[in-house]
DSSP file (Angstrom, degrees, kcal/mol; ACC not computed):
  #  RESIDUE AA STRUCTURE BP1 BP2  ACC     N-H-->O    O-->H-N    N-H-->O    O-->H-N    TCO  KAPPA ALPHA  PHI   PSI    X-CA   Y-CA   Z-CA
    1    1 A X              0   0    0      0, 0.0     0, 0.0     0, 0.0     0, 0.0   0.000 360.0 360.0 360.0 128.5    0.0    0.0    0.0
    2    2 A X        -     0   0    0      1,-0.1     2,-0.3     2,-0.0     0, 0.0  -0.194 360.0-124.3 -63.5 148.8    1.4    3.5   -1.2
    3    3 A X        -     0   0    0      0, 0.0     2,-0.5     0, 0.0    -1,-0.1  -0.698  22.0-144.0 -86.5 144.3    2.1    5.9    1.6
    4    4 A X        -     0   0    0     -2,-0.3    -2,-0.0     2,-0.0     0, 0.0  -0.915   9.5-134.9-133.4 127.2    0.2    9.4    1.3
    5    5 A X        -     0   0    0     -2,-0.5     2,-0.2     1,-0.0     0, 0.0  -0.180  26.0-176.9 -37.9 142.0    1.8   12.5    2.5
    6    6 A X        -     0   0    0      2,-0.0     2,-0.3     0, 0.0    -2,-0.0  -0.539  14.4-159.3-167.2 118.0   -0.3   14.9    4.6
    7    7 A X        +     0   0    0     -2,-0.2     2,-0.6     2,-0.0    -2,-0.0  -0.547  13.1 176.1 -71.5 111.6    0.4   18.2    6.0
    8    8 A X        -     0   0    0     -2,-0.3     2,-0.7     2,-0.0    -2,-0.0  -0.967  24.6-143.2-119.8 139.2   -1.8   19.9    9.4
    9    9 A X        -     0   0    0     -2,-0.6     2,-0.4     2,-0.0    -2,-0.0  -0.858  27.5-141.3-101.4 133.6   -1.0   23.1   11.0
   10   10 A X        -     0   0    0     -2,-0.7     2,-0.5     4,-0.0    -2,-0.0  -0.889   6.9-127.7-102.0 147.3   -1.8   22.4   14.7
   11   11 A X    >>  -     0   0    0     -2,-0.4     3,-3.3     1,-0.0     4,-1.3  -0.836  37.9-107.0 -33.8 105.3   -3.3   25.0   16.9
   12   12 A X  H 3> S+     0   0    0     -2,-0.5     4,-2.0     1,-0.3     5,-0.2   0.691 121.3  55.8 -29.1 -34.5   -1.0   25.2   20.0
   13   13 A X  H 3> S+     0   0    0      1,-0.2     4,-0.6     2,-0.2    -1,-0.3   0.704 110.8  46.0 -70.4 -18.7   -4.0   23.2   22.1
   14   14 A X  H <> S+     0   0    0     -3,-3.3     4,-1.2     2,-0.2    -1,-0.2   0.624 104.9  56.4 -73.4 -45.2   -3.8   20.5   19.6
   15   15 A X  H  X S+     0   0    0     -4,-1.3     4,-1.0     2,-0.2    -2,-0.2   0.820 110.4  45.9 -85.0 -31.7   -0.3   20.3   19.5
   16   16 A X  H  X S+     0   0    0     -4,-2.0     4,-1.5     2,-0.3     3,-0.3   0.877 109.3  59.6 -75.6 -34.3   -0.1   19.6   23.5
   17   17 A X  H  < S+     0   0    0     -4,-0.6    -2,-0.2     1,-0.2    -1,-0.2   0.802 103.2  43.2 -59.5 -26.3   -2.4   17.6   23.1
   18   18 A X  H  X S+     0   0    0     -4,-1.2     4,-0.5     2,-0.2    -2,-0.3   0.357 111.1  54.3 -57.7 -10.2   -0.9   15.6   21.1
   19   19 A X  H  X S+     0   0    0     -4,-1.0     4,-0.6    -3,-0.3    -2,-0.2   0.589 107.5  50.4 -63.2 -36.5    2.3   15.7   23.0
   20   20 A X  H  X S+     0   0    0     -4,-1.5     4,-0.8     2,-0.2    -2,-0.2   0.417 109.9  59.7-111.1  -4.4    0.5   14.5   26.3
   21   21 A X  H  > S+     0   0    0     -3,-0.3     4,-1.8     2,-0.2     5,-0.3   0.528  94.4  62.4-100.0 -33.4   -1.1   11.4   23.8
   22   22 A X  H  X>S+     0   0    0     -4,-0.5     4,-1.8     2,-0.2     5,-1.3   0.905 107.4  36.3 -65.8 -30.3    2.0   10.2   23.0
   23   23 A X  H ><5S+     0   0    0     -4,-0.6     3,-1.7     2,-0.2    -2,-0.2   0.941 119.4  54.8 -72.1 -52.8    2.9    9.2   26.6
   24   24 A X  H 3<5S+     0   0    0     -4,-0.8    -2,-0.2     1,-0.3    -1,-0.2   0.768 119.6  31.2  -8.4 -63.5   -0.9    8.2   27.0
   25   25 A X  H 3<5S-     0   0    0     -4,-1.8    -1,-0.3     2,-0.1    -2,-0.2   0.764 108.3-129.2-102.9 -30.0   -0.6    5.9   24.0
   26   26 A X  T <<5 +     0   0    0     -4,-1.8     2,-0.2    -3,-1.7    -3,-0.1   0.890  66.6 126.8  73.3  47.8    3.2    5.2   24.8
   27   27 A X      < -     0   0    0     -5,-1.3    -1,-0.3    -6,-0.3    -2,-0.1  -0.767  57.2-144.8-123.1 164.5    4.3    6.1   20.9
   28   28 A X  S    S+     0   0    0     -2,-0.2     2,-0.2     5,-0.0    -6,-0.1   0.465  73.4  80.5-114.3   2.2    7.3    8.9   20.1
   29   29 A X  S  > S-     0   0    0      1,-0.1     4,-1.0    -7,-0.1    -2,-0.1  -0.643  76.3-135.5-108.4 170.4    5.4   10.3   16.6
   30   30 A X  H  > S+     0   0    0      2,-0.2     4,-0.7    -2,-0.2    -1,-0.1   0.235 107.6  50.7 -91.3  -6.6    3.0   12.3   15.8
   31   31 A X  H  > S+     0   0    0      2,-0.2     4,-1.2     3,-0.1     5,-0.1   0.777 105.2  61.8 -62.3 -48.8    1.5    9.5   13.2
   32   32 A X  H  > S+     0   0    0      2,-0.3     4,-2.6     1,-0.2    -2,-0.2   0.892 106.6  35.0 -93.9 -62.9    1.7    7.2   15.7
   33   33 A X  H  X S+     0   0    0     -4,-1.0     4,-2.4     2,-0.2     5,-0.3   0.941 117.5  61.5 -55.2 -47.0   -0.8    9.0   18.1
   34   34 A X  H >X S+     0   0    0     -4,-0.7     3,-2.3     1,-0.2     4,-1.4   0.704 111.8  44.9  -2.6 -96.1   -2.9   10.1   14.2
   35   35 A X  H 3X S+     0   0    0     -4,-1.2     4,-1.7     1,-0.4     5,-0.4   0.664 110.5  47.4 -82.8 -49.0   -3.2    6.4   13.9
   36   36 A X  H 3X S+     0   0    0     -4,-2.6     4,-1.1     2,-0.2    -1,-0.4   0.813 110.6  46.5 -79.4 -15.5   -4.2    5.4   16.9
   37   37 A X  H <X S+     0   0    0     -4,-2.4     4,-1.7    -3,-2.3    -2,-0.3   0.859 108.4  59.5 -82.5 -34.2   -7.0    7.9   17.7
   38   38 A X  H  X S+     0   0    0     -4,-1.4     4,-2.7    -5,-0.3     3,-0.3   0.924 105.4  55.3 -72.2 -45.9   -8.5    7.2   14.1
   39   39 A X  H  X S+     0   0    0     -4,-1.7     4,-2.1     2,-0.2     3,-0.4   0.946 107.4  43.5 -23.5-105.5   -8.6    3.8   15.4
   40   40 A X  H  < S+     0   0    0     -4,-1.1    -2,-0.2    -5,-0.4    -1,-0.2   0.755 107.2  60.7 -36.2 -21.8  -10.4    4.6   18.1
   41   41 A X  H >X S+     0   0    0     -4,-1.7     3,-2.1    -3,-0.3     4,-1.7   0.925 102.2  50.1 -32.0 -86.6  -12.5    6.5   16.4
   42   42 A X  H 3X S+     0   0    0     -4,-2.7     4,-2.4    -3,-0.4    -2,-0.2   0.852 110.2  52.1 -19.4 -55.6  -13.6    3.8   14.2
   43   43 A X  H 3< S+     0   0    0     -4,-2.1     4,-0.3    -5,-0.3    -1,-0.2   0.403 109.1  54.6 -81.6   5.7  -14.3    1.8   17.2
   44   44 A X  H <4 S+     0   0    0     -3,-2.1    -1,-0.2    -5,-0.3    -2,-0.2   0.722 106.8  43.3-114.2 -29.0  -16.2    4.5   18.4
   45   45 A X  H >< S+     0   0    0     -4,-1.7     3,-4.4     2,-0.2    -2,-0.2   0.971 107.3  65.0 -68.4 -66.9  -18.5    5.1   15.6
   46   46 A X  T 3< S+     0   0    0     -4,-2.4    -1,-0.2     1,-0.3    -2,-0.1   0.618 110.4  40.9  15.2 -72.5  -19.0    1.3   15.4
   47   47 A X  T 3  S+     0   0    0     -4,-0.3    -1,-0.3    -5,-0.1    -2,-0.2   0.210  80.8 141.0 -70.9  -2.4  -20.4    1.7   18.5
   48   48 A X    <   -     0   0    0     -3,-4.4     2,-1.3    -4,-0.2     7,-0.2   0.021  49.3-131.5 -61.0 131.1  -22.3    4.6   18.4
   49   49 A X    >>  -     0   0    0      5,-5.9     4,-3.5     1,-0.2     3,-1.7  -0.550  19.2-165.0 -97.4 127.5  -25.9    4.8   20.3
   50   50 A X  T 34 S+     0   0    0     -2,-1.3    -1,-0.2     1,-0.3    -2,-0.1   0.648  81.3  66.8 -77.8  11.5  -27.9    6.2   17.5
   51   51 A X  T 34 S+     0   0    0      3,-0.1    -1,-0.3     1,-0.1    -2,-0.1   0.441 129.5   5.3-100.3  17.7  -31.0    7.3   20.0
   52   52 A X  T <4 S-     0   0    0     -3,-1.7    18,-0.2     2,-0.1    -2,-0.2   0.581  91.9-125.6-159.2 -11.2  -28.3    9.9   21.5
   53   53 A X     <  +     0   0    0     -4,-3.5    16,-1.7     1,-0.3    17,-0.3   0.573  65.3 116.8  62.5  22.0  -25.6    9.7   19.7
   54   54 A X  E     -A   68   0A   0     -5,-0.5    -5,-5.9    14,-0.3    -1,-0.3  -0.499  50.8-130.4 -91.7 174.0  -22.7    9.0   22.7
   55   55 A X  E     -A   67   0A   0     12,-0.6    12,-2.2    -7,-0.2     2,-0.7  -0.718  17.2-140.1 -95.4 153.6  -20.2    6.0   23.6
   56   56 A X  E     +A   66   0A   0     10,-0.2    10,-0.3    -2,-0.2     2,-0.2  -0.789  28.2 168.1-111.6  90.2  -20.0    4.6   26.9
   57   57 A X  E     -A   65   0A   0      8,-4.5     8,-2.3    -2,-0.7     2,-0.7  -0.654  30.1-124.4-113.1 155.1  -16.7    3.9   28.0
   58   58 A X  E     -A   64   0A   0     -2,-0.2     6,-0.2     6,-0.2     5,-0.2  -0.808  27.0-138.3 -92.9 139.1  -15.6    3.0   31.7
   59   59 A X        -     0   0    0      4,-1.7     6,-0.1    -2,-0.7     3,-0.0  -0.003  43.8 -72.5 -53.0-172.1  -12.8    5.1   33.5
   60   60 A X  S    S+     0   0    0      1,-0.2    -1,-0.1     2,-0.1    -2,-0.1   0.391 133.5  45.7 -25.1 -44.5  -10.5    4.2   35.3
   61   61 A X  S    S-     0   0    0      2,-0.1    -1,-0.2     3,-0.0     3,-0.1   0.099 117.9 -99.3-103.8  11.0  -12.4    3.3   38.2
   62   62 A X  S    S+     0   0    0      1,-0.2     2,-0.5    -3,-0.0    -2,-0.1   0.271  75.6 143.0  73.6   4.4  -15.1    1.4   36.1
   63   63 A X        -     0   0    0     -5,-0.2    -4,-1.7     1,-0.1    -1,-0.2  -0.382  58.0-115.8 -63.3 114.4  -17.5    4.2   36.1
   64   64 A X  E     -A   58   0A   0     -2,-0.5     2,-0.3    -6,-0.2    -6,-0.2  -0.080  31.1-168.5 -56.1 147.2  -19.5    4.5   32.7
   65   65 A X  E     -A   57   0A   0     -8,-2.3    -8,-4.5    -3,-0.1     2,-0.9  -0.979  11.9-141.6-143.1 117.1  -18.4    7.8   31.3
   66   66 A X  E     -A   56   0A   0    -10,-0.3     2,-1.0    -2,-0.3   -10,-0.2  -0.586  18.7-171.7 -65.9  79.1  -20.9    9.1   28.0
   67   67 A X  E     -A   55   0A   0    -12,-2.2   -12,-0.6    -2,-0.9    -2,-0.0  -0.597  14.0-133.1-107.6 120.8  -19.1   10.7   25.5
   68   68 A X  E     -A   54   0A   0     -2,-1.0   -14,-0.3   -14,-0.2   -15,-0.1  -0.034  19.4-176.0 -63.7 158.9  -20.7   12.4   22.7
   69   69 A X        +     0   0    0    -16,-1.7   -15,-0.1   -24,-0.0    -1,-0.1   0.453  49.0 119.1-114.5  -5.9  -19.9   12.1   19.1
   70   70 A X              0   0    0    -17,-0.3    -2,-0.0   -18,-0.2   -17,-0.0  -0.336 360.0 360.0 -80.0 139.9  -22.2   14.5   18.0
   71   71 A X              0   0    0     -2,-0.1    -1,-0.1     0, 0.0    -3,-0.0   0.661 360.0 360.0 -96.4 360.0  -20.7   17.4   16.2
């Protein structure tokens, strides 16, 4: 599979955020986290509850936490 080039200008909030997703995700690129939130992503639409449009995911602590997708 051909590789495709692709350029973003980050917004400083963006760019720490990425920075603080790399330890998170415990990768040293900036692809690397890319690739792994579009993953999760995926897995998120997947999932999606279409009478509200969230995910449920548990914390840390197991507590469901609702997280919208809706834009």
């Amino acid at each position: 599979m051909a590789s495709v080039q692709t350029s973003f200008q980050l917004d400083p909030g963006t760019a720490k955020a990425i920075e603080e997703l790399k330890e998170a995700f415990g990768v040293s690129s900036n692809t690397a986290v890319i690739r792994k939130a579009v993953a999760l992503a995926r897995i998120a639409a997947r999932n999606e509850n279409p009478a509200d449009g969230t995910v449920t995911v548990l914390d840390i602590n197991g507590a469901p936490v609702k997280v919208s997708l809706a834009g």
